[in-house]
C-alpha positions as CSV (number, residue, x, y, z in Angstrom):
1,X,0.0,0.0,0.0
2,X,1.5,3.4,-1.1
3,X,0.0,7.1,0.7
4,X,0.8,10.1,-0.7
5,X,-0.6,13.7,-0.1
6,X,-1.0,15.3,-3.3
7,X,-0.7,18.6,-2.3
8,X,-3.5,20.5,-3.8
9,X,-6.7,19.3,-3.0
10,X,-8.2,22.5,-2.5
11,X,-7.8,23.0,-6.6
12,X,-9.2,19.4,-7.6
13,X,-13.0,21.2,-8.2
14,X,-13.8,23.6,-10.9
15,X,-15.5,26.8,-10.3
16,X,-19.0,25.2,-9.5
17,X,-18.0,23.0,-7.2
18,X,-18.2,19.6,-9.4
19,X,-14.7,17.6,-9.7
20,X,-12.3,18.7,-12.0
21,X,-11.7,15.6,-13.9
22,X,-9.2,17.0,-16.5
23,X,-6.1,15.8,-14.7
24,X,-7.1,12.0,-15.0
25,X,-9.4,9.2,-16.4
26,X,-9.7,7.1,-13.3
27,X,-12.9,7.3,-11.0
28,X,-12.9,9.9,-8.4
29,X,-13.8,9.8,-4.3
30,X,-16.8,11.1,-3.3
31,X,-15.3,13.0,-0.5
32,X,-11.6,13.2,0.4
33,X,-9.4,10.6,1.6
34,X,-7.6,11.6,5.0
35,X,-5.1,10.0,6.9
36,X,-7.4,8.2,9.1
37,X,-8.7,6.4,6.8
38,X,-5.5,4.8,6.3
39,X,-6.0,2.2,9.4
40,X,-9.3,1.0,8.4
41,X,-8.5,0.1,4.7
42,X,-5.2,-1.7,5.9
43,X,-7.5,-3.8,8.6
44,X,-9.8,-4.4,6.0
45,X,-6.7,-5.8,3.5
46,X,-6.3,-8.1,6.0
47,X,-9.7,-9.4,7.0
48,X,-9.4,-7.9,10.7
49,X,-12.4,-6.0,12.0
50,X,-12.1,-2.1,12.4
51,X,-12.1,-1.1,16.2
52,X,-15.4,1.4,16.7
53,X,-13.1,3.6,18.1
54,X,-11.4,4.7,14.8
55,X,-13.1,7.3,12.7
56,X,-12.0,6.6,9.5
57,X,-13.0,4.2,6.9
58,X,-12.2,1.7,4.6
59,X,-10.9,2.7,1.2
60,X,-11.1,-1.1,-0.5
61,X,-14.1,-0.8,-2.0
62,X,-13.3,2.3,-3.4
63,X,-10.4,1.4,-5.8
């Protein structure tokens, strides 16, 4: 599993707010990824059962 922050979010929407899809042909998130999500998706890669206690959540199922 690789993480990366790439950097500029904030300009990843066009002017009306929709996803600015210019910079690639793969499907997009439906809200941001953050770090906390990180746990979750590498608990579900292994079959283990996310605590309740973390906030995040699994990223599998969207890749």
């Amino acid at each position: 599993m690789v993480t990366a922050d790439h950097g500029n979010a904030e300009k990843m929407k066009a002017p009306d707010g929709s996803k600015h899809t210019a910079h690639t042909c793969n499907r997009l998130a439906d809200r941001a990824p953050a770090l906390c999500d990180v746990a979750p998706t590498v608990l579900a890669v292994m079959g283990l059962p996310k605590p309740a206690e973390m906030s995040g959540v699994s990223l599998v199922d969207k890749v």
